[in-house]
C-alpha distance (Angstrom), angle and dihedral (degrees) to the residues before:
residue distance angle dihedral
X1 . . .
X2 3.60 . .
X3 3.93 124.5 .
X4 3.31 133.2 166.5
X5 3.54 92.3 -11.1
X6 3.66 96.3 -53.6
X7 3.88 133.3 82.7
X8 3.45 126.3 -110.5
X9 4.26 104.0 -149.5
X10 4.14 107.2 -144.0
X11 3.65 121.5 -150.4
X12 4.24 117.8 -140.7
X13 3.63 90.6 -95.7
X14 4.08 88.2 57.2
X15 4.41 89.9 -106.1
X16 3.19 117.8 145.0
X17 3.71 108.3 -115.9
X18 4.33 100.0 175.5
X19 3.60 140.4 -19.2
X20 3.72 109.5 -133.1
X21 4.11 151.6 -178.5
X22 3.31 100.1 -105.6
X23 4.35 137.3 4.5
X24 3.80 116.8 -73.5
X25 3.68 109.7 -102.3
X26 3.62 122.8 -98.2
X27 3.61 88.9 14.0
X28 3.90 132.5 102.5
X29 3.64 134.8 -106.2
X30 3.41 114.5 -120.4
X31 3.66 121.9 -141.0
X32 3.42 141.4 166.3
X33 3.88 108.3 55.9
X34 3.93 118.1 99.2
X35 4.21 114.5 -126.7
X36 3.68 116.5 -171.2
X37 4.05 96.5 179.3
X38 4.20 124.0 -9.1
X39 4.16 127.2 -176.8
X40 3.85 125.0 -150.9
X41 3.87 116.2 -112.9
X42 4.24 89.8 30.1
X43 4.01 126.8 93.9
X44 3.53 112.3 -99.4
X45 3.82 116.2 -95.8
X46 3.98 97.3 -106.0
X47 3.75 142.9 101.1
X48 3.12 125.0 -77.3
X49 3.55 104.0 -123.6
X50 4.19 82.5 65.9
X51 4.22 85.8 53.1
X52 3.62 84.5 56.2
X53 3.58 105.1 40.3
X54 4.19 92.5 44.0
X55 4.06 86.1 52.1
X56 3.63 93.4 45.1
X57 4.03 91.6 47.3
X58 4.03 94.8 46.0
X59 3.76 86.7 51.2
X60 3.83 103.8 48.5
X61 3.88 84.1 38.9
X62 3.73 88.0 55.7
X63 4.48 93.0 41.4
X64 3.50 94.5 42.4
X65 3.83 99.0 43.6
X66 4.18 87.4 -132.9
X67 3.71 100.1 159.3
X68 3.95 100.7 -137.3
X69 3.51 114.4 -175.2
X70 4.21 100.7 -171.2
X71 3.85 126.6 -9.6
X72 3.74 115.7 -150.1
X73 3.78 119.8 -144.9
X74 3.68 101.3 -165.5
X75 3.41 109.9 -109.9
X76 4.55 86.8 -46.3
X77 3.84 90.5 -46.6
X78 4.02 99.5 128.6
X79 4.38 90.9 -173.3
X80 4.25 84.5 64.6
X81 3.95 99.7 56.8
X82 3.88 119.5 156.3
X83 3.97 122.5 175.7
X84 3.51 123.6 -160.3
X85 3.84 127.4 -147.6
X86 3.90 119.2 -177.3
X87 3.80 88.1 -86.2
X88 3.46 112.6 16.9
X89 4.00 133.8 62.4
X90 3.71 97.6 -153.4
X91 4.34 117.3 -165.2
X92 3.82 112.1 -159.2
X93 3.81 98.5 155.0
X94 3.72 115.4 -156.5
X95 3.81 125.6 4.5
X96 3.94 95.9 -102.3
X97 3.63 109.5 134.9
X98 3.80 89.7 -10.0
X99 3.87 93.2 164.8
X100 3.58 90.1 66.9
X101 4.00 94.6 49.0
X102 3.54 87.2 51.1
X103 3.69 94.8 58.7
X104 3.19 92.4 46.2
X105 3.51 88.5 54.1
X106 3.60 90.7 49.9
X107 4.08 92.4 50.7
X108 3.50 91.8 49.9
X109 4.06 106.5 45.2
X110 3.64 84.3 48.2
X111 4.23 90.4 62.4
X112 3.79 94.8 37.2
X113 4.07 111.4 97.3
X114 4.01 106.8 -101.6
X115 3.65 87.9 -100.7
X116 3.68 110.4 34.2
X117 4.06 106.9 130.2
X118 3.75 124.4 -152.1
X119 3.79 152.6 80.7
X120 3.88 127.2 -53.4
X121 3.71 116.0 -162.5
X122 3.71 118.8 -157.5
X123 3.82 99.0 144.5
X124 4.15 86.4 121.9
X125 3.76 105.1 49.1
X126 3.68 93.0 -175.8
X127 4.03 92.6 57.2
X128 3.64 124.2 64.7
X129 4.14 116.6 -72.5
X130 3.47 108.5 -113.1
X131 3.82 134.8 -147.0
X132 3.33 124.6 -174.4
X133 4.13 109.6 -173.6
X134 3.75 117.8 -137.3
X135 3.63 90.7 -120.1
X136 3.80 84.7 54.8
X137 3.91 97.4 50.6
X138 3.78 88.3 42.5
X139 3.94 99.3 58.0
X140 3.90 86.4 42.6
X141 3.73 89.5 60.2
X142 4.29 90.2 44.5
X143 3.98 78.7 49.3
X144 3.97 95.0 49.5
X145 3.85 88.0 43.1
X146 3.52 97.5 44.3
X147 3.93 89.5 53.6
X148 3.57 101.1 41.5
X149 3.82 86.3 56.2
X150 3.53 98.2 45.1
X151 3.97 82.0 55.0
X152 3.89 90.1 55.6
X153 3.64 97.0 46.9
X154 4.13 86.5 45.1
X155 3.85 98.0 48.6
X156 4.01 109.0 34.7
């Protein structure tokens, strides 16, 4: 978890263990939750729905060999919880049955193309996982665009 330009390294239990240059390794950022003052050795001041859902994140990230790069919390809200890989922003909402999003997570980054950028929805488990490319999302916003200022240029 980054602040003010350092990282603050979180232990399981949501401790603070050290407060460092740079992220651990093989770990992910944290983002998302607002800290106005922390100390070493003492739990980090949020809910602990957040404890939970940053414990349950690192370990499915770790059993599922899903390479997440930074998970963002939402400004604290742990039901609206997005992890980012290098290519892929991935939405999984809240940590209910978060073993099962991961491996879908898994079964699906390991059919996308190496490269393939864009956002993988699994916040629903029981619906369909969705993934919209970013070539996809881009030509619906040309789309949007394009009609909205059609619109304009039809109705003054």
């Amino acid at each position: 978890m980054e602040y003010m330009g350092k990282y603050i390294c979180l232990d399981n239990r949501g401790y603070i263990v050290d407060y460092t240059d740079g992220p651990d390794e093989g770990k992910p950022v944290i983002k998302g939750i607002d800290l106005t003052s922390f100390k070493v050795d003492e739990p980090l001041e949020v809910s602990e729905e957040i404890i939970l859902a940053i414990d349950a994140v690192y370990t499915n990230t770790q059993a599922f060999d899903v390479d997440i790069k930074w998970v963002d919390f939402q400004y604290g809200q742990g039901s609206r919880i997005y992890l980012h890989t290098d290519n892929l922003e991935i939405h999984i909402g809240d940590i209910s049955r978060i073993e099962e999003k991961f491996e879908a997570i898994h079964e699906v980054v390991a059919v996308l193309p190496e490269n393939k950028v864009g956002i993988l929805f699994v916040e629903d488990i029981d619906d369909d996982i969705i993934f919209k490319s970013q070539e996809s999302i881009d030509a619906a916003k040309e789309k949007e665009n394009g009609e909205t200022h059609g619109n304009a240029e039809e109705n003054p």
